[in-house]
TORTIRO-983365 format. One record per residue (C-alpha): residue in one letter; z, y, x. Coordinates in steps of 0.1 Angstrom, whole numbers, plus 2048, in hexadecimal, padded with zeros to 3 digits. Each point is the difference from the previous one (the first is absolute). Last residue first. Layout:
<sites>
<site><code>A</code><zz>Z</zz><yy>Y</yy><xx>X</xx></site>
...
</sites>
This chain:
<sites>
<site><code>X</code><zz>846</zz><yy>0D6</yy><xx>1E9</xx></site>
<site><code>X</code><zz>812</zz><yy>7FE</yy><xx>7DF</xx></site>
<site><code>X</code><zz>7EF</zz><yy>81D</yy><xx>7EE</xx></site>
<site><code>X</code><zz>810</zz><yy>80A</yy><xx>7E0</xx></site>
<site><code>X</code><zz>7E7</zz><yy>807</yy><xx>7E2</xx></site>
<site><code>X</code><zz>80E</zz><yy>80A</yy><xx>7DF</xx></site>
<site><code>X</code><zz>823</zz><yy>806</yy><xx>809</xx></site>
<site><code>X</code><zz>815</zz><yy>804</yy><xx>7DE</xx></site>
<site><code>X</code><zz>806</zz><yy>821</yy><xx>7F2</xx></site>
<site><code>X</code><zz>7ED</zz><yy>7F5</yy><xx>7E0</xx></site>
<site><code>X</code><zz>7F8</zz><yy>820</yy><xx>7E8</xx></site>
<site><code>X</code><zz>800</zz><yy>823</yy><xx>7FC</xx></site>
<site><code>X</code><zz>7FC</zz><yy>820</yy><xx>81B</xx></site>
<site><code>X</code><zz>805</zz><yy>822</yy><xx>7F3</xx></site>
<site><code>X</code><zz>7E5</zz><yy>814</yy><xx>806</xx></site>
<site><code>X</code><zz>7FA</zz><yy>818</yy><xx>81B</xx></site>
<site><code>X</code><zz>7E7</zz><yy>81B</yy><xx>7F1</xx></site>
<site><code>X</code><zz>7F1</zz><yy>81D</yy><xx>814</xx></site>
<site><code>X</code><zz>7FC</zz><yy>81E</yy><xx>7F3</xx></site>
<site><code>X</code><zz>7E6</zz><yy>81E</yy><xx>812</xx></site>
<site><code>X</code><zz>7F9</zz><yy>823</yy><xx>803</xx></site>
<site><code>X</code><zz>7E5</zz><yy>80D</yy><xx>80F</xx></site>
<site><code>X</code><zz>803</zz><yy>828</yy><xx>807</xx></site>
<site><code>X</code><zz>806</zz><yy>821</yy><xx>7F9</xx></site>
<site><code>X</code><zz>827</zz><yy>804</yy><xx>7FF</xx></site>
<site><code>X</code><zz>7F7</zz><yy>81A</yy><xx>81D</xx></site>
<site><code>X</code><zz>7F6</zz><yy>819</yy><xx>7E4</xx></site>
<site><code>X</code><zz>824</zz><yy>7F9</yy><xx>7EF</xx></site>
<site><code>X</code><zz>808</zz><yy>7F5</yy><xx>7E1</xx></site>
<site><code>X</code><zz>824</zz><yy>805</yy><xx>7F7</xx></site>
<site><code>X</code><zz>80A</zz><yy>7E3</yy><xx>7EA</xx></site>
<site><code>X</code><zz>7EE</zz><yy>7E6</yy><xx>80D</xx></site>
<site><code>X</code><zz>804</zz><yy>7E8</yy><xx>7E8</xx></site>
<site><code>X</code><zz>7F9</zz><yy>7DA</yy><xx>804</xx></site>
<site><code>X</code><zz>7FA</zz><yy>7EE</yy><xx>7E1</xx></site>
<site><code>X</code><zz>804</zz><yy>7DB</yy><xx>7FC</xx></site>
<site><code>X</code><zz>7E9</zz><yy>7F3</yy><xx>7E0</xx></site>
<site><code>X</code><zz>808</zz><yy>7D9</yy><xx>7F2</xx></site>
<site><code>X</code><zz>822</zz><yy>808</yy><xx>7E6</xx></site>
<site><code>X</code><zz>802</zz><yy>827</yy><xx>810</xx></site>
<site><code>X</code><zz>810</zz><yy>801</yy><xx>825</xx></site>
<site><code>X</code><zz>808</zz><yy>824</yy><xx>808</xx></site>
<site><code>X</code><zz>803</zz><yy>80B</yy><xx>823</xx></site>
<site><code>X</code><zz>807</zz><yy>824</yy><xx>80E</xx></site>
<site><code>X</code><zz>7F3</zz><yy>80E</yy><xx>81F</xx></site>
<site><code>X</code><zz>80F</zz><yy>81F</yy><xx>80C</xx></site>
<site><code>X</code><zz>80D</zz><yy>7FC</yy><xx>822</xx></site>
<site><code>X</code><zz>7EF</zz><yy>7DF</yy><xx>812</xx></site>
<site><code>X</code><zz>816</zz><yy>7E4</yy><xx>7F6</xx></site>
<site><code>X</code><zz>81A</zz><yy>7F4</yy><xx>80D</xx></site>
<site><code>X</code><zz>7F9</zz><yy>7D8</yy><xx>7F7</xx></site>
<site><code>X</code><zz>80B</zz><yy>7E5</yy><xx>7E4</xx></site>
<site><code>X</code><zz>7FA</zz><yy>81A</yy><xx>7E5</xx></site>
<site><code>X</code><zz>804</zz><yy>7F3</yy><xx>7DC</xx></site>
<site><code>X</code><zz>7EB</zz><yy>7FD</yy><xx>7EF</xx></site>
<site><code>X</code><zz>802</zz><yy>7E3</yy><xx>7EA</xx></site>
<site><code>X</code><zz>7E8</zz><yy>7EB</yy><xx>810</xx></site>
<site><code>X</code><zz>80F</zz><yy>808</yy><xx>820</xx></site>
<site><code>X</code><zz>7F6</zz><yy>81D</yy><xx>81B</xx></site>
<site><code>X</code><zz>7F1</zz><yy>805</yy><xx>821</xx></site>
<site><code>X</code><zz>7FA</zz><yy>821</yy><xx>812</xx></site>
<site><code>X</code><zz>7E7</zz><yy>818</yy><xx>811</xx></site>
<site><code>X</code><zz>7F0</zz><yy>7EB</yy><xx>81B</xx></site>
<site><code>X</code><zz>7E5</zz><yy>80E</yy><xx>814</xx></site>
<site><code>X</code><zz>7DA</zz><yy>7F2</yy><xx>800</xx></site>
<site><code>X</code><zz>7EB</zz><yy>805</yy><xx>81B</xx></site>
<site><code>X</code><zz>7EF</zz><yy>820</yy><xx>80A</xx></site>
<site><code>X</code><zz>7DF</zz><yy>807</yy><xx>7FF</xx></site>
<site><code>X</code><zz>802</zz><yy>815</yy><xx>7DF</xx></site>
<site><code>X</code><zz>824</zz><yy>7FF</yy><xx>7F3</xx></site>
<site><code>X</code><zz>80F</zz><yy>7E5</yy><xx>7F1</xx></site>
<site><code>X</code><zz>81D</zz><yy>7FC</yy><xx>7ED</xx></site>
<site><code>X</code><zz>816</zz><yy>7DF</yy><xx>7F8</xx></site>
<site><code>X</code><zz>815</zz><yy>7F3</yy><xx>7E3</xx></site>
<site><code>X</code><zz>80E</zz><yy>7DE</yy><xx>800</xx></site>
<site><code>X</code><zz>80B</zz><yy>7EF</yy><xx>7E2</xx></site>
<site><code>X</code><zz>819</zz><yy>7E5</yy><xx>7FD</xx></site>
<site><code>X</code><zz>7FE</zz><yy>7E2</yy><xx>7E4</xx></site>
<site><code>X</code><zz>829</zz><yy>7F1</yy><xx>7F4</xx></site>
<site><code>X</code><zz>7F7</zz><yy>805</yy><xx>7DF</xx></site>
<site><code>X</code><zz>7DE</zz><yy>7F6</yy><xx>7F8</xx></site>
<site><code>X</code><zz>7DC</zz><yy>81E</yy><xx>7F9</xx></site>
<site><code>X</code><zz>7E4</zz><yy>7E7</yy><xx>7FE</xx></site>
<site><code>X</code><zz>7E9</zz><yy>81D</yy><xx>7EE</xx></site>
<site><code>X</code><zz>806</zz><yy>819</yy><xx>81F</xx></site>
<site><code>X</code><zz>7F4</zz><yy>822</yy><xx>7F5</xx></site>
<site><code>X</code><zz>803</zz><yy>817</yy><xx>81C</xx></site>
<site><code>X</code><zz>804</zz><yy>829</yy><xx>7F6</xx></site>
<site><code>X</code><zz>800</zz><yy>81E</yy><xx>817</xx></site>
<site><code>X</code><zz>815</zz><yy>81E</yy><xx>7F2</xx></site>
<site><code>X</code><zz>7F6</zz><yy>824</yy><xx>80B</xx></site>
<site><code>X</code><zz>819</zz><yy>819</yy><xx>7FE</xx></site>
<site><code>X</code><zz>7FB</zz><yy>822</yy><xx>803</xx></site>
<site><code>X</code><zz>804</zz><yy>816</yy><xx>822</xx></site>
<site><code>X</code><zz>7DB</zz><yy>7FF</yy><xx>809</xx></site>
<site><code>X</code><zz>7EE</zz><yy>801</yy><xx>7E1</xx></site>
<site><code>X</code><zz>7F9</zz><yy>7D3</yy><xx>7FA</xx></site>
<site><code>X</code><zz>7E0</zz><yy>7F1</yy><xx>7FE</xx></site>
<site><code>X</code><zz>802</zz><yy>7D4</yy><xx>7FE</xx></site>
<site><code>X</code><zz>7E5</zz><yy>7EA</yy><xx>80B</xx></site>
<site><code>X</code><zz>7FB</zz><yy>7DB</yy><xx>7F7</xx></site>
<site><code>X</code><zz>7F4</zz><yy>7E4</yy><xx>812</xx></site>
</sites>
């Protein structure tokens, strides 16, 4: 777990190093606020791209195995959790393993 300090109205960037990092991978950012459960912020590709409408001024930059996520106008309410969620990309067989026939 790691905590970044930012002067309300800087940016703070939140780094995720992901060391299996394969084209076609989505990530899933999330924020949490005490006692609350999580809320979805966006999703993007391994390149960076945004797949989502992001919330206003967050920024993605994906760096070889680091993604950053910027906020670029830190807020006090920006206090919180924040989260990213792999979906890799799926490889191999596409073939039924198991089929029930009952």
């Amino acid at each position: 777990n790691n905590e970044e300090f930012s002067s309300e109205g800087s940016s703070v960037t939140l780094s995720y190093t992901y060391p299996k990092l394969t084209t076609g991978d989505k990530f899933f950012w999330y924020r949490q606020y005490p006692g609350k459960r999580p809320e979805f912020l966006m999703y993007h590709s391994t390149s960076g791209q945004v797949l989502s409408s992001p919330f206003p001024g967050l920024k993605i930059k994906v760096e070889e195995k680091q993604i950053n996520m910027t906020i670029s106008s830190a807020a006090v309410t920006d206090s919180a959790v924040y989260y990213c969620a792999v979906r890799p990309t799926v490889t191999g067989s596409t073939t039924t393993l198991y089929k029930n026939t009952s």
